[in-house]
N, C-alpha and C positions, 0 to 999 in steps of 0.2 A: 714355619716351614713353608718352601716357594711350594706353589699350588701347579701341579702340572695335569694334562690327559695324555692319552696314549692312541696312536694311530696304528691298527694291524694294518701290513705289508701285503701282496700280493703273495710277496716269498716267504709270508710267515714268522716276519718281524715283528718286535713293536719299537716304533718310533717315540722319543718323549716329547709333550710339546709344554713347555716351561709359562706360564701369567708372564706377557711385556707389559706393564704400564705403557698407555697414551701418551707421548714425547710433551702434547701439547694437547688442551681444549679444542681448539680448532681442529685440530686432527680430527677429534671423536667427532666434531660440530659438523663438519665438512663431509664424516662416512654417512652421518645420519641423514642429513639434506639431501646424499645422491642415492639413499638406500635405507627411506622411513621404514623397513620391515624388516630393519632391527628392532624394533620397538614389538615384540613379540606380538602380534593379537590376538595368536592363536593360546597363548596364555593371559591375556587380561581378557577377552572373555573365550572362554575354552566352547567348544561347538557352535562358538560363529563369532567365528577369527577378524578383529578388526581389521582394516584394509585403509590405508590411508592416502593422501595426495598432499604435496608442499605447496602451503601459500605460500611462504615466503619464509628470508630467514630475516633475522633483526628485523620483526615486527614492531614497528614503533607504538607506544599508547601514550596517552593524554592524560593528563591528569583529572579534565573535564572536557567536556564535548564543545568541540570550537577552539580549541588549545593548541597548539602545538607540543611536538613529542615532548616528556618527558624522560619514559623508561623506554626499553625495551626487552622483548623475549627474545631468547638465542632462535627457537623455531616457531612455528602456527603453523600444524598440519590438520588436517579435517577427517575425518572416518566417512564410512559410507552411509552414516544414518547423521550426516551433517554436523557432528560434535564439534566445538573448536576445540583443538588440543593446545594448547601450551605448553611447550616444552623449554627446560631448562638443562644444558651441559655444562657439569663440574668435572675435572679428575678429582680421584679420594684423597688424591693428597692438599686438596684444596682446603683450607681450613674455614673458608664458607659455607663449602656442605654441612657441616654439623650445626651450623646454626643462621647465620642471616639467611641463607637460601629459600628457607618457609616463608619466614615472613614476608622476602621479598617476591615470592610467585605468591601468595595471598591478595597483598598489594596489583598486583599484576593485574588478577585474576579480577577484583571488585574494578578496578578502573576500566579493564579490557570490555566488560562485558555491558560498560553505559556508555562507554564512546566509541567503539566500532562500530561500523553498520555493513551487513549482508553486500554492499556494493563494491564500499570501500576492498572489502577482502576479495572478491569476485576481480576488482582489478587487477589488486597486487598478486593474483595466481596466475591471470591470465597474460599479466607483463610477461613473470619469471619467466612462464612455461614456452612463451616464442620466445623469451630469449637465449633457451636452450634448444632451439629449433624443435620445437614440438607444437602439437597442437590441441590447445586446450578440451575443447568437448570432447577429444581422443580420450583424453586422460581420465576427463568426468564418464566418459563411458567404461572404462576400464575400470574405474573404483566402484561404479554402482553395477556389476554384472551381473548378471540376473534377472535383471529388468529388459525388456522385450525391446523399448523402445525407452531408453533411460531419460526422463523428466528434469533436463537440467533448468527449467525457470524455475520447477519446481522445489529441486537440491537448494537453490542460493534462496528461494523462501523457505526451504525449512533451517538454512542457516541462521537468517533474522528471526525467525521465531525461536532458535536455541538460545540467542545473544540476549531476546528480549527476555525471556525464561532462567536467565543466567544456568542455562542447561553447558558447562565448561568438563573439560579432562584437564585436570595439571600432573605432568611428566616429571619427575626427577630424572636424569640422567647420569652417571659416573659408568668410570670403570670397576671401581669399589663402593656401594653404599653403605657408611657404618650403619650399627646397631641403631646409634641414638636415635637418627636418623631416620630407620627402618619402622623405630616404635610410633613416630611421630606422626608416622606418612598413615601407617596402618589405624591408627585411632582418630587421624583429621577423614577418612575414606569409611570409616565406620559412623563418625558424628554427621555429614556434611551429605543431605539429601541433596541429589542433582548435579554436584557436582564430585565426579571422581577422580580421588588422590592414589599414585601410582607413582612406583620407582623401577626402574630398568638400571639392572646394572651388566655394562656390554663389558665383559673380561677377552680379553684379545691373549692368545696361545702363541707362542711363535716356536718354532725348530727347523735350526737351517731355511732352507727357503718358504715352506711351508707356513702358515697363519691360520688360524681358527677364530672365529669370533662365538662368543657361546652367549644369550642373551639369557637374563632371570628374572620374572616380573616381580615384585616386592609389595608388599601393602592388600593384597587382594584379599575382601571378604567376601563371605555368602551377602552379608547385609551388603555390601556394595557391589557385589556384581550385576545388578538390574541398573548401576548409572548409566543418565546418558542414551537409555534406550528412546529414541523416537519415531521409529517406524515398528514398534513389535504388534502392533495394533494395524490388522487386516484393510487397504482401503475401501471405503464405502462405493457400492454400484449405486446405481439410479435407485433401483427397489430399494437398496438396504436404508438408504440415504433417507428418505419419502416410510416408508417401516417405522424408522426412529422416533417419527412426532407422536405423541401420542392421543392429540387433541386431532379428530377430523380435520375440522376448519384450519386448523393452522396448516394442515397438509393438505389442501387445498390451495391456500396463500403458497407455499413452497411448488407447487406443480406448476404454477400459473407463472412464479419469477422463470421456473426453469424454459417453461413453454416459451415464453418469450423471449428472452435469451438464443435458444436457438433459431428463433424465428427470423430474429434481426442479425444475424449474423455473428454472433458470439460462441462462447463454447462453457460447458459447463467443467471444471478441472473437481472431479471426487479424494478428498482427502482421507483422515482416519477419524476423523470428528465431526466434521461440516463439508461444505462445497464453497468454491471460490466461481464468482465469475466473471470469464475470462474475453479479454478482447484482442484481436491481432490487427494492429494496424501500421499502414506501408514507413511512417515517420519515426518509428523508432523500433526498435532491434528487440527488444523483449515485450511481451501481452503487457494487455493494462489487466489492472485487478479492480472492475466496479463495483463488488459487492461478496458477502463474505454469509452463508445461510448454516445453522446450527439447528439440528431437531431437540439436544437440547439446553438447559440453560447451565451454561458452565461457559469462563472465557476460553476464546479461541485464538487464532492466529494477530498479535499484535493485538490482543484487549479486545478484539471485536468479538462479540455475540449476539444471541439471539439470531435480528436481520438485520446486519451492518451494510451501509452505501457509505460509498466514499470512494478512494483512490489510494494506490501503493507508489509511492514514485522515490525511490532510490536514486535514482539521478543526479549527480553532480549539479549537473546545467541541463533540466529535459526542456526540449521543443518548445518555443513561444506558443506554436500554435498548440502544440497539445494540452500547454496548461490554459490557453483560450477557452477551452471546450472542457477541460476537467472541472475548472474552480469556479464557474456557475453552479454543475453539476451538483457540484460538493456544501456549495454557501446553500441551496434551496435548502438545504434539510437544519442548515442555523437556523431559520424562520421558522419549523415545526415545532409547534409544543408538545411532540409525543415523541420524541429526538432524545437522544442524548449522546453526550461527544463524547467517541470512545479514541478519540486521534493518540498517536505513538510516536517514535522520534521515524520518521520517513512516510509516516500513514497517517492521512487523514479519512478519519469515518465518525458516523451518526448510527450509535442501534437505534433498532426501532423493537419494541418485544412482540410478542408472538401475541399477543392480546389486542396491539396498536397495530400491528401489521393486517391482523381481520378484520378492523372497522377500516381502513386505510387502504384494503389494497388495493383498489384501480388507479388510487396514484400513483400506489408503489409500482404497480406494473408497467403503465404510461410511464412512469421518470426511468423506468429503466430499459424499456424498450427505446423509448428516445437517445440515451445515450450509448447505449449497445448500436444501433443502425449510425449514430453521428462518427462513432471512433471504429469504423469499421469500415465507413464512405474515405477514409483518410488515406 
């Protein structure tokens, strides 16, 4: 039996509006890209509605890092707590929904998440979005609202730290999702901590001129409705940050990184777990990241913990002279014997623990006041 809704009239009609099937995939491909909030998020997480922004469409992945493309996803759009989504459109009458589909966004999903990098995507959003005459931080501001003054070096580091975390959303999309389908999606989103499996099926209404899109999110548990969460955790202020250590001395050693820091011209950026610290200099368009401080021991951002020094550099091709001044910075802490290389694919660092950092710290302060005032004179 054809599936219809009904529209009351002003005059106190009802109008029927009849299920069209989607002509074509692209059709469905094409609404989604200029209008991702089809993708309900006021239904995949109910009291705080996703909100999304398009990287791009035909996101290419590698099979390995350094590769050229092998697959591609139909979309990569991003939420406001930095998720990468993947998204995949079928129509139901496609007879790969019922079964290659999984495995092939599974596939997807383990290669997407060791070969992109937070940069790479940062591009390809900020291509699209001027080449639809927009303008990007517009849009990064729009998706994070909320925020006073929206933290977008911030967004594209907590994107690489999602990538590195393989913190992903995979999207089903049809205008029908069978059962079989439906069972699969709900049992891989129940088994699969961090990363959430979810199906949107967009049914399109039509009568006479009139259209209706009606969206249904599919697969949603209780056990999976917390994926993906990475801002639900309060950021740290000065005090809370410094509160956390629980060793005096070591919070001692953290007042002295921050005092200097500011002294020389840097800034300290408060996250939800640790502090990053930050440097703004004239030769390149984003802060440098020198050093990465944890009150306590658990890893953080890109593997770094404890008291990581190093450097983030995302960079395609960064500045001769900036990596002049970085990759001293960076080699002195190879030569420490209380070091260990905590480096990630785009980051190099050295922790140092909270035990080496006490007997240690007027170097650690000296090495980082020095290069905080060098990349700041820049």
């Amino acid at each position: 039996m054809a599936e219809r809704i009904y529209t009351y009239t002003v005059e106190g009609n009802l109008k029927a509006l009849e299920v069209t099937p989607f002509s074509t995939e692209d059709e469905l491909q094409a609404l989604i890209a200029k209008h991702p909030e089809l993708l309900d998020g006021e239904q995949i997480r109910p009291g705080d509605a996703r909100r999304w922004i398009l990287i791009t469409r035909e996101k290419g992945i590698a099979a390995s890092f350094g590769e050229g493309t092998r697959w591609s996803v139909d979309h990569l759009i991003v939420d406001q707590d930095a998720v990468p989504t993947l998204v995949e459109v079928k129509r139901g009458s496609n007879p790969e929904i019922r079964r290659s589909i999984v495995g092939q966004m599974l596939e997807y999903a383990a290669h997407a998440s060791e070969t992109w990098t937070a940069s790479e995507l940062r591009s390809a959003f900020e291509s699209q979005t001027s080449d639809r005459g927009l303008d990007p931080d517009n849009e990064l501001a729009t998706l994070l609202q909320g925020y006073d003054e929206p933290d977008v070096e911030g967004f594209w580091q907590d994107v690489a730290t999602n990538l590195a975390a393989r913190r992903l959303r995979l999207l089903f999309v049809a205008d029908e999702i069978p059962d079989p389908l439906a069972q699969v999606i709900t049992f891989l989103n129940a088994q699969m901590p961090g990363i959430e499996v979810l199906a949107v099926e967009v049914k399109r209404f039509h009568g006479g001129t009139a259209q209706t899109l009606v969206p249904r999110v599919i697969g949603r548990t209780v056990s999976g409705s917390d994926h993906g969460r990475s801002r639900s955790a309060p950021k740290l202020t000065h005090q809370s940050f410094l509160e956390g250590f629980a060793n005096e001395e070591v919070r001692g050693v953290a007042e002295r990184l921050l005092e200097a820091t500011e002294q020389s011209g840097g800034y300290v950026y408060y996250g939800t777990g640790g502090v990053s610290i930050r440097v703004n200099c004239s030769i390149r368009r984003q802060h440098v990241s020198v050093a990465w401080l944890y009150p306590r021991p658990a890893i953080g951002w890109m593997r770094t913990r404890d008291f990581s020094f190093g450097a983030a550099i995302f960079d395609d091709d960064p500045p001769d002279e900036l990596l002049a001044v970085i990759e001293p910075w960076i080699d002195q802490f190879a030569e420490d014997g209380f070091t260990e290389d905590v480096s990630s694919k785009g980051t190099r660092a050295w922790a140092v623990s909270h035990e080496a950092a006490v007997e240690q710290q007027d170097l650690l302060v000296d090495r980082l006041r020095g290069i905080v005032s060098e990349l700041a004179a820049m």
